[in-house]
N, C-alpha and C positions, 0 to 999 in steps of 0.2 A: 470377320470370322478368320481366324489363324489355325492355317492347318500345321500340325505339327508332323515334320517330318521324320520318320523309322531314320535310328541310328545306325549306319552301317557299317558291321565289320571291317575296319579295313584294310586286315591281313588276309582276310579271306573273304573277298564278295564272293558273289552269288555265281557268276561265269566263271571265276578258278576252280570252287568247286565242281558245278558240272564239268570242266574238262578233263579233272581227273576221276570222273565218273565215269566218261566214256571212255578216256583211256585206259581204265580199268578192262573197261568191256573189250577194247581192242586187244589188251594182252590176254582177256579170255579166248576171244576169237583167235588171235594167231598158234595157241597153245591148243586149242580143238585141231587148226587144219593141221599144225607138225603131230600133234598125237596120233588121228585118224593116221599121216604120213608113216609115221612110225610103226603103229600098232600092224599094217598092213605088212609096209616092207620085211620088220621083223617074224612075223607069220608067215608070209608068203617065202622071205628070201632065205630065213635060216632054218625053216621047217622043214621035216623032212615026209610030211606027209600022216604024221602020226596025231595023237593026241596034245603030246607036246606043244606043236604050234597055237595052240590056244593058250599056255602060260607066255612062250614067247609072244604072242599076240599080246598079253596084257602087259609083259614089262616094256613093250617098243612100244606103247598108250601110254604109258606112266614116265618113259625118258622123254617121249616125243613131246609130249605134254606140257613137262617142267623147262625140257631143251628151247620149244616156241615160244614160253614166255619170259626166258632170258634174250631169244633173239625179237622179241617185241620191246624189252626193253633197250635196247641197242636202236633199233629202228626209234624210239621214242626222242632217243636223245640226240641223234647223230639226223636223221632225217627231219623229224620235227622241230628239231633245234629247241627243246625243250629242259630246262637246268634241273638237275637230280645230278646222286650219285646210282652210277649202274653198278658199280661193286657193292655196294647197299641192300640194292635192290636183287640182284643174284645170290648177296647170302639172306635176306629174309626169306626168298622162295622156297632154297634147298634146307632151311631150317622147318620151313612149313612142310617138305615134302616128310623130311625126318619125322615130324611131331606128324604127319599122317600115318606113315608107317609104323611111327610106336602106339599111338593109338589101336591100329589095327590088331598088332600084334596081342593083346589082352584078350581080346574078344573072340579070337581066333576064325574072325571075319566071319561071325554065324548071319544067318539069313535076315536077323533084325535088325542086323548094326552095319550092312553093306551100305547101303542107301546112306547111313550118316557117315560115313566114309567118305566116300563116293564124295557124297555134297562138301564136307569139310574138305576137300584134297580138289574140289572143282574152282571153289565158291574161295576159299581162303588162300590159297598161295597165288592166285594174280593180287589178291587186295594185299597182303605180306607183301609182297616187290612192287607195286604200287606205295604203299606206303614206306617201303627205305629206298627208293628211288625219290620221293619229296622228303626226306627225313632233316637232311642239310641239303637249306635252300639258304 
């Protein structure tokens, strides 16, 4: 009996992919705790107690956000010793941030299209600097 053995990619097995799957996740995660960091300090620190501090709230969420996951990708390459371009990968994000905010901008961010917002600007610019951070390998 001859088993025949699965062909395997092998520019990409199975363990590169998962690890730029969790390194995905990682630049999500460090892009939540600088956002949360942001959204906070900018509320609390440039607020002056008004209503205001709630847009400041959101834009130090949206700098802190795209800020954490340029500094994820720096921790990627320099601590993990992992080969990317970070210049790559910092201009896919701020390209994805751009194309969230023009997106936004059409819809005039009514109550049905926050949510797809929201998830395109969560979900799509760690994967944008994930992917030009592996672009030239």
């Amino acid at each position: 009996m001859v088993i025949l053995k699965k062909k395997m990619n092998k520019k990409h097995p199975p363990h590169k992919i998962l690890r730029i799957i969790l390194t995905t996740i990682g630049l999500a995660i460090s892009g939540v705790i600088f956002g949360v960091l942001g959204g906070f300090l900018a509320g609390r620190g440039l607020g002056d107690g008004s209503l205001a501090d709630l847009g400041l709230a959101i834009i130090g969420l949206l700098l802190g956000y795209a800020f954490g996951i340029i500094i994820g990708l720096f921790g990627i390459r320099f601590i993990l010793h992992q080969r990317g371009s970070v210049f790559l990968g910092i201009v896919a994000a701020v390209v994805w941030v751009g194309v969230s905010i023009a997106i936004a901008i059409p819809f005039n961010l009514s109550d049905n299209f926050v949510s797809i917002v929201v998830a395109l600007f969560l979900l799509c610019v760690p994967v944008a600097a994930m992917l030009g951070f592996n672009l030239r390998r």
